[in-house]
VEXDREN-2710 file (C-alpha; in Angstrom, 1 decimal):
% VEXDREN-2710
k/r/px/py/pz
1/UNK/72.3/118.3/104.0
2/UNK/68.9/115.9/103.5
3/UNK/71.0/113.2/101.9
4/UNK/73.5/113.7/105.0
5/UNK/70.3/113.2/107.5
6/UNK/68.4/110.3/105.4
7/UNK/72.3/108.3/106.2
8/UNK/71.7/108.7/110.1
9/UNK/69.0/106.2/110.4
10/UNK/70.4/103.7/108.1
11/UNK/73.8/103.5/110.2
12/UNK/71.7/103.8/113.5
13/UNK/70.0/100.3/112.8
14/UNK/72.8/98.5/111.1
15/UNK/74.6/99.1/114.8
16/UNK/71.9/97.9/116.5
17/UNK/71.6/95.3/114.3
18/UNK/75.4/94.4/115.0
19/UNK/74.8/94.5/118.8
20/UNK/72.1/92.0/118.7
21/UNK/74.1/89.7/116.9
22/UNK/77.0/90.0/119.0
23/UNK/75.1/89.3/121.9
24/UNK/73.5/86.2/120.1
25/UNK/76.8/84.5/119.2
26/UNK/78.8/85.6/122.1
27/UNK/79.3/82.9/124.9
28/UNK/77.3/83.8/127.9
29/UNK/76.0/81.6/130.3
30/UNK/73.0/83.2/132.4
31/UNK/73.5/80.6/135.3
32/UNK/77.0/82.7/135.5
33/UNK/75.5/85.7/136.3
34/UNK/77.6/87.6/139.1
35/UNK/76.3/87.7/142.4
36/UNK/77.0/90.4/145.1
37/UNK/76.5/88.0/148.1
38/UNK/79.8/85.9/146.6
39/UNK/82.8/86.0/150.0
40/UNK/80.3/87.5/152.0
41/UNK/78.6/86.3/155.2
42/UNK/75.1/84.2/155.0
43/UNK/72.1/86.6/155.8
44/UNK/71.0/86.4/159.1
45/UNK/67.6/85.3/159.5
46/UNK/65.0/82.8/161.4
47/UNK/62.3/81.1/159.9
48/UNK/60.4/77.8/160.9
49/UNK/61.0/74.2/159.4
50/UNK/58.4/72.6/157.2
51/UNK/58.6/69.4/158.9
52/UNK/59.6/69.6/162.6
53/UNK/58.4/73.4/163.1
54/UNK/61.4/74.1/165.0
55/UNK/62.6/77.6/164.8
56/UNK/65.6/77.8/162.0
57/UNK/68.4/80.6/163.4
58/UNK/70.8/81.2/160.9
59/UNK/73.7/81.8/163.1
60/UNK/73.5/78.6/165.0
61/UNK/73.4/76.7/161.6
62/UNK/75.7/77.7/159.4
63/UNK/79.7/77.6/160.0
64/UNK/80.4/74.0/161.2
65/UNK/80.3/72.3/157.6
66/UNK/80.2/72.7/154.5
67/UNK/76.5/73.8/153.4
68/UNK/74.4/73.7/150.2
69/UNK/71.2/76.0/150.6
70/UNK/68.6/75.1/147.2
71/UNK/65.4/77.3/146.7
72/UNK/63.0/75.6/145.4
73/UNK/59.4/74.7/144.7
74/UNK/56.6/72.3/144.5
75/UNK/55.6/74.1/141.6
76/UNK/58.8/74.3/139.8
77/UNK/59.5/71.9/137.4
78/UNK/63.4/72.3/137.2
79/UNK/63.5/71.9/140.6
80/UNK/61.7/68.2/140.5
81/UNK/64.3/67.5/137.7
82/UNK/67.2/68.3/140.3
83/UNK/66.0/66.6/143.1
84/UNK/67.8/63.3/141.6
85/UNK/71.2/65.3/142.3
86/UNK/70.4/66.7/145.2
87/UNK/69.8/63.1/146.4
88/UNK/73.3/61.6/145.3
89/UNK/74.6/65.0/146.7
90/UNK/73.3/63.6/150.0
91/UNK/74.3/60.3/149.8
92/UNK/77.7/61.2/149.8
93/UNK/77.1/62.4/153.4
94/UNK/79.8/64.9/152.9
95/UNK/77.8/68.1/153.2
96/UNK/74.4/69.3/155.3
97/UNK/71.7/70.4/152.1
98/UNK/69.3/72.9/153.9
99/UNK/66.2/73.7/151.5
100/UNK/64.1/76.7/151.0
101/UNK/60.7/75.9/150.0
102/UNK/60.1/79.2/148.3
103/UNK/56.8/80.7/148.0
104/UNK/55.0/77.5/148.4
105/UNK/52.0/75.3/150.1
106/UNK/53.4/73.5/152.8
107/UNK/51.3/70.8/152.9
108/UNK/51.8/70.2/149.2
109/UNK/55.5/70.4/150.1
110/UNK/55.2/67.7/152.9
111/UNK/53.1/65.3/150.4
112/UNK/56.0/66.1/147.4
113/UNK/58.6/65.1/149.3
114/UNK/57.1/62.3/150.7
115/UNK/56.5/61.2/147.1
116/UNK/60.2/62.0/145.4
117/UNK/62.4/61.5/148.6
118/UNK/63.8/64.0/150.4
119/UNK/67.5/65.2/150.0
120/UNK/67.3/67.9/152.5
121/UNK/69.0/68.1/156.3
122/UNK/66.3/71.3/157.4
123/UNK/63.8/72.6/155.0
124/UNK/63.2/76.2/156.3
125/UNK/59.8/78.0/154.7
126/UNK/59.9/81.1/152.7
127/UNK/56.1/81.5/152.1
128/UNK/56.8/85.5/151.9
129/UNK/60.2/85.2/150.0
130/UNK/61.4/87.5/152.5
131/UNK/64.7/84.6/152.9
132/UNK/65.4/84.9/148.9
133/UNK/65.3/88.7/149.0
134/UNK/67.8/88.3/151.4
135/UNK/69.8/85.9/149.7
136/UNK/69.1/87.8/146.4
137/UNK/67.1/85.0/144.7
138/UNK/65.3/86.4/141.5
139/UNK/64.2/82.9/140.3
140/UNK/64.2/79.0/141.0
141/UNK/65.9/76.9/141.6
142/UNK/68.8/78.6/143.1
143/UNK/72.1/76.7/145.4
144/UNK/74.6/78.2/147.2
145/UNK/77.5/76.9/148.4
146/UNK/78.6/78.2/151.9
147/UNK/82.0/77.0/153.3
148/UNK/82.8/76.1/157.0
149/UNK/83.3/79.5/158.2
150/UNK/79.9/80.4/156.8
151/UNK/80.7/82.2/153.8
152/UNK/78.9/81.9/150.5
153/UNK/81.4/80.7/147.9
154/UNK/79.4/80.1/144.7
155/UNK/75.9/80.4/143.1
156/UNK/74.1/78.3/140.9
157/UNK/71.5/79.4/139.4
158/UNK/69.3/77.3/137.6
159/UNK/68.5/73.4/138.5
160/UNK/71.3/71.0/139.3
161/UNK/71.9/68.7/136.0
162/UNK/73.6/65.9/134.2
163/UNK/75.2/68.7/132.2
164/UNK/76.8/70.8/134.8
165/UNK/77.1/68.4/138.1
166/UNK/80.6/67.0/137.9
167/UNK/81.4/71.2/137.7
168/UNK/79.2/71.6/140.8
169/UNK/80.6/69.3/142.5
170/UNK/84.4/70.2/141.7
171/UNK/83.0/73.7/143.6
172/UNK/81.8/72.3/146.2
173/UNK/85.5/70.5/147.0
174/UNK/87.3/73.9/146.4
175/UNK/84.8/75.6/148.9
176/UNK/86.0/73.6/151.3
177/UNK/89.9/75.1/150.6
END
């Protein structure tokens, strides 16, 4: 019976063991984490602008065009790396890019964009991350893509790169379907 019971733990950690190592050689991608807000109306909300401080209303800006919405951060360093494709993103003048300066110093804000060039149509401010907990940001940078009816089609979470823009940008085309 002891010899029965000393066997337990043994086969206890080898499966452990075996679920670690599945989950290190299986093919996940955390920027492909599922998101609840996917086909679903954008949150309603108002918050002011950073630059004009106009009063944003979410209802009167979203469902015309094709929209990208980016959290980010002065203080984030992905999201300094990104900015280089949100800017060609913008160039194409295909699509309005509304930002979310998330948890952040305005007037740092102001003086960053100043610096790197500013991709955004509307930067709204989240100071209280009130807009992400809507939106169901955990971390930044985030984009959405809404459609033309103002539905959120896709989620990208993580920073805009080399790597994965082409991808991104194939999305953004099918959101418009």
């Amino acid at each position: 019976m002891k010899k029965k019971l000393s066997i337990f733990p043994s086969i206890l950690f080898f499966l452990i063991l075996l679920s670690f190592f599945y989950l290190l050689i299986s093919d996940r991608n955390p920027s492909k984490l599922p998101s609840t807000f996917i086909d679903k109306p954008v949150p309603i909300f108002k918050a002011k602008t950073l630059i004009d401080n106009k009063t944003f209303i979410s209802t009167e800006e979203f469902g015309q065009e094709t929209t990208l919405v980016n959290f980010f951060a002065t203080w984030c360093k992905p999201c300094v790396e990104e900015l280089v494709f949100l800017k060609k993103l913008a160039s194409k003048n295909e699509l309005k890019i509304i930002g979310v300066n998330y948890k952040d110093n305005s007037n740092k804000t102001v003086k960053w964009l100043k610096e790197l060039g500013n991709p955004y149509s509307k930067i709204v401010i989240d100071s209280n991350a009130l807009i992400g907990i809507d939106w169901g940001v955990y971390g930044i940078p985030e984009t959405f893509i809404v459609n033309s009816k103002g539905i959120i089609k896709y989620r990208l979470i993580g920073p805009i790169t080399e790597k994965n823009y082409d991808e991104f940008y194939v999305k953004i085309k099918e959101s418009e379907k």
